[in-house]
N, C-alpha and C positions, 0 to 999 in steps of 0.2 A: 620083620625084626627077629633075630636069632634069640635063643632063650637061653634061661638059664644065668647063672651069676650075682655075685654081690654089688648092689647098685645103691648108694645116697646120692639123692635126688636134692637137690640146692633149691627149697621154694621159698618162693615170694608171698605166697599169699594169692596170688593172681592166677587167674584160668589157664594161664600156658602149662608154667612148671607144675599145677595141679593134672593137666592133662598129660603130662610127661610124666607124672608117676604113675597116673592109672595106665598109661600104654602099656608103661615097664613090668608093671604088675601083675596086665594081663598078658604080656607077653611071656609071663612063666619067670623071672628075676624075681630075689631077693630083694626086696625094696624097705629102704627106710628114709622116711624125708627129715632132711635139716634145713634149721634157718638159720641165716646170719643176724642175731640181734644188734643193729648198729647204735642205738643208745637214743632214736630221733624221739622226741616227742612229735605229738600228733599237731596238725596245722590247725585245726581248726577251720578250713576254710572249703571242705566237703572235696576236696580234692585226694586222689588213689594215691596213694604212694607205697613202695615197695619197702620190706623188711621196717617198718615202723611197728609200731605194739600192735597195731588193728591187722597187721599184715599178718603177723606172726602168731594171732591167735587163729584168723584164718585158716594158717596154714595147718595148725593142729587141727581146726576141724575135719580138712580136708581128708588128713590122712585116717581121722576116726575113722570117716566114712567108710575109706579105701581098707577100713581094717590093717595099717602098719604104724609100725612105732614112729615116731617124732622125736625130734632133739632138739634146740637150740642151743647156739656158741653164740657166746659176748665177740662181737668185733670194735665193739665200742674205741678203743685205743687202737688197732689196725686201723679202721677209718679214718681218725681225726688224723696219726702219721701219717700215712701213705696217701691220704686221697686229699683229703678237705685242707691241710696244712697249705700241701703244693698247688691246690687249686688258689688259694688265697692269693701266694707267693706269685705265681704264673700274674693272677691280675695286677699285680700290683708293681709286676715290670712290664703292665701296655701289652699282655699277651689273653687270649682267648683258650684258656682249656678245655679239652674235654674230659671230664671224669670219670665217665663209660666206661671210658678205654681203661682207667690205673685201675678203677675198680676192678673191669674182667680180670684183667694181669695179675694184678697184685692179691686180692682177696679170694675173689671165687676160684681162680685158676693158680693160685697161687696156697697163700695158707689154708682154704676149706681141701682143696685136693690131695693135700700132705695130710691132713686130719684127717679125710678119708681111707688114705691106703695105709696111715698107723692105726686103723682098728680095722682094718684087714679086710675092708672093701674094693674090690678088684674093677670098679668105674665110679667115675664121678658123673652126673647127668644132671642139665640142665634146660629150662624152656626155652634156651633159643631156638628163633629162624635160623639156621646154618646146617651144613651137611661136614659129615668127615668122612671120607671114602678111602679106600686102602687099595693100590696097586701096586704088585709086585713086589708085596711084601714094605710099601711104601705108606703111608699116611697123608692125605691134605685134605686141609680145609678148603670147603666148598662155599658157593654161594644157594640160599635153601631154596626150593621149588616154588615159594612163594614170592617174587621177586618186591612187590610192594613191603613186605615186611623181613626182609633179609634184614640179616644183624651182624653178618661178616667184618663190616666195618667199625664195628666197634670191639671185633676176637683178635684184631692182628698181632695181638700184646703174648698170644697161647703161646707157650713154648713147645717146638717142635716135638720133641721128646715125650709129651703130655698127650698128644693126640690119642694114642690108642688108649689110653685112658680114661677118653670121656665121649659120652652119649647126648646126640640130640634130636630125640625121639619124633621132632617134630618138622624135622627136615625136608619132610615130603607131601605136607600137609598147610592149607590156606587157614588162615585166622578165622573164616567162616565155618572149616573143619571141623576146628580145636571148638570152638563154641557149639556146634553140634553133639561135639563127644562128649562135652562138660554135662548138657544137658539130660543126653542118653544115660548119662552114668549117674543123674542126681548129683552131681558134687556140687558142694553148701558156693562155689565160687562161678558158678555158671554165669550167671549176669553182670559181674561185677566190671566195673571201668577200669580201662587199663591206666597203670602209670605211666603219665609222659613228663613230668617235673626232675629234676635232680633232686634225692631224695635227702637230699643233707640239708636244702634249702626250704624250707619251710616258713610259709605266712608271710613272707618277703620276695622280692626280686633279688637279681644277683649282685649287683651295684651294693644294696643296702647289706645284705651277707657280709659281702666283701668290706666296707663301708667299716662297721661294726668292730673289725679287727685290726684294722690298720689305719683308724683313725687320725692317730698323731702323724702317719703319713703322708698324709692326703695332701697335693699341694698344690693350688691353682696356676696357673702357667699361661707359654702363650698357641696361640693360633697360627699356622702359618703358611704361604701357599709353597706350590714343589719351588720356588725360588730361595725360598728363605727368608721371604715378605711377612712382618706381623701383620697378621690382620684381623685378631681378636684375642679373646682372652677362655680359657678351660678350666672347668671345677676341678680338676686332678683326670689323670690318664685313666681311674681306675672307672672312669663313667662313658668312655668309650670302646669302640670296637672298631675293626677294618670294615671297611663300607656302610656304617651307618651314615646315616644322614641328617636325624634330628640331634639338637641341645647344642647347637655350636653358636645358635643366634648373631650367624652372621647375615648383614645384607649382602646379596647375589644378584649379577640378572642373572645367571646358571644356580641349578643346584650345586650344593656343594654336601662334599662325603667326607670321612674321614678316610686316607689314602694308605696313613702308616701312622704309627706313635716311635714316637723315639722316646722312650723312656728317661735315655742314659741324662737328655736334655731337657726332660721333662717337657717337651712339647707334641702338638698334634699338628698333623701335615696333612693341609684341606686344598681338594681339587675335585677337578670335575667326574663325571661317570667313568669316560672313557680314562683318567689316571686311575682306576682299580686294577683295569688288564696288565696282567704279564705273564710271559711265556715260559716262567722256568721256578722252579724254586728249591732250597736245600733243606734236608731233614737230619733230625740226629736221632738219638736214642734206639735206632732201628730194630726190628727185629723181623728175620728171614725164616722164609720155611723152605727155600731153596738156594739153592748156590749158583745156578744161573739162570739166564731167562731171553726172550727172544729180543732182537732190536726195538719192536712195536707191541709195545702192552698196553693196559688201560689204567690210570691212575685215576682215584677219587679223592678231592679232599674237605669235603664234607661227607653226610651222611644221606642228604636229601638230593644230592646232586650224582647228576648219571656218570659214571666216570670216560674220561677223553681219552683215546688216544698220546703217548706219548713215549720215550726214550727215559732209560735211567742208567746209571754209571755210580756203584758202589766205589766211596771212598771211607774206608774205615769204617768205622761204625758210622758213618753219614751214607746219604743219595743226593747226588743230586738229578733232575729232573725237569725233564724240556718237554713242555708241551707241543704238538702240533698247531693248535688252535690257542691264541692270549685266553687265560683264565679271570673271573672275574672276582677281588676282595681274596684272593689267597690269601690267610689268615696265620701270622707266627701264633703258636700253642696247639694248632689244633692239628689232626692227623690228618699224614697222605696215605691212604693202602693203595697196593699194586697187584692185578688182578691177570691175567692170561686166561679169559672166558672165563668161568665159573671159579676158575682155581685160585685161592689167595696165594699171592708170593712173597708179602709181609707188609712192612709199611714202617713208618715214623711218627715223628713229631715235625712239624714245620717250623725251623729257624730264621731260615733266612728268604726274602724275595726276591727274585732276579726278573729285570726289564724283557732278558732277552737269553731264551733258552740255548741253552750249550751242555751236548753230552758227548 
């Protein structure tokens, strides 16, 4: 890691972005860690979560330790607009958000980065899994050496422009790594569990989150199969998802999933396994870190899922996208990113589902 430079370090609390300021540290950088105070109260139910009060005292431990200064910023009102508002909103038109993604975009790569370089910090650095590599005078995002814990699919939101900008010390290094370094170096976060919850939800599922705020919304409906057959009745769209399987208490001799919500109709559209597949789908909200790319890339659209083979065709700020291979439960709300080996090439939001890919 080259040295030298003005560096705030965006921590959680948690042993990554702790060991991503001791890298930086000892890599010779100017180092000072910030947190994003989001406003959560604590859950009560022994579970990690990121940037909560316990996170954020943490993280001032941390940096005692490492001997650099600490800041906290209220993002309290950035949160609730930009992330938890549209998350709500998303469920409550029969869509599956992911929050990850608005958070990276919007908050940490978005308003902490502006914070950072108006007090005259020359990088922003954080503990993700991911790589930024720079050719020819070019910048991309990578996928990080750690392939279990890559976190590329949740950056595709970074604005091109922003890359040389930010550091992510931990690029090259296994979660087994980062927890050897924590140790070696005494930092107070060495053992600690990592966060896997969305952190705005606390002491609750997401149903009841969501539940909570759109109460007077909620509107039971009907069940129906891909014909347009009632064949039961639904607590409100906002308790389902694409491909779940329970709470529809229908009798089957198959199981039954849910296949699609149509919102507009306030119904659920239930069929078998095999109606989850399909071979194509449309995204909006897009964002590129390239201008073009080859016939045959890999598109992922989850996080947990290895990405397929497939074609895509920019239309406006949309993609559409033809698999090679039917996908299973493609999901409106939630992101496609698009990959050429290690390289991200950007990604979406998933709109629309198509039977039968065309590009």
């Amino acid at each position: 890691m080259a040295r030298g430079g003005k560096v705030m370090v965006a921590m959680s609390g948690g042993v990554d972005s702790s060991v991503a300021a001791f890298l930086l540290k000892d890599a010779g950088y100017d180092v000072v860690g910030a947190t994003m105070c989001l406003g959560i109260a604590a859950a009560g139910d022994g579970r990690t979560r990121c940037c909560g009060p316990d996170a954020v005292e943490d993280a001032r431990r941390v940096c005692g330790t490492l001997g650099i200064p600490h800041y906290s910023f209220d993002f309290s009102g950035p949160l609730q607009e930009r992330v938890i508002d549209p998350f709500v909103a998303e469920y409550a038109r029969g869509r599956t958000p992911n929050p990850c993604v608005e958070c990276n975009r919007s908050l940490k790569f978005g308003i902490l980065l502006e914070k950072s370089r108006a007090s005259g910090f020359e990088y922003l650095a954080t503990g993700h899994y991911a790589a930024i590599e720079e050719e020819r005078g070019r910048f991309f995002l990578r996928r990080a050496l750690d392939r279990k814990k890559d976190q590329t699919y949740f950056l595709y939101g970074m604005q091109a422009a922003s890359l040389p900008s930010i550091l992510f010390p931990l690029a090259r290094l296994s979660k087994e790594e980062v927890r050897r370094i924590a140790g070696k170096a005494k930092l107070p976060v060495a053992g600690k569990r990592e966060s896997r919850d969305i952190c705005f939800v606390t002491g609750k599922d997401y149903t009841e989150f969501v539940l909570e705020r759109v109460r007077g919304n909620v509107r039971e409906g009907s069940i129906v199969d891909r014909g347009g057959n009632v064949i039961g009745r639904h607590r409100g769209i906002i308790h389902y998802t694409v491909g779940q399987r329970s709470g529809m208490r229908i009798s089957s001799k198959s199981p039954l999933y849910v296949v699609a919500i149509d919102a507009a109709g306030n119904r659920i559209v239930a069929g078998e396994k095999k109606d989850l597949l399909s071979r194509g789908l449309v995204a909006g909200n897009v964002n590129l870190f390239v201008e073009s790319w080859p016939d045959r890339i890999g598109g992922k659209i989850r996080y947990r899922k290895q990405e397929t083979p497939c074609r895509a065709r920019r239309e406006g700020n949309r993609l559409r996208i033809a698999f090679e291979e039917p996908q299973e439960a493609v999901t409106p709300g939630q992101s496609v990113v698009l990959y050429e080996g290690d390289t991200v090439l950007g990604g979406g939001i998933i709109e629309e589902v198509t039977t039968y890919g065309d590009c």
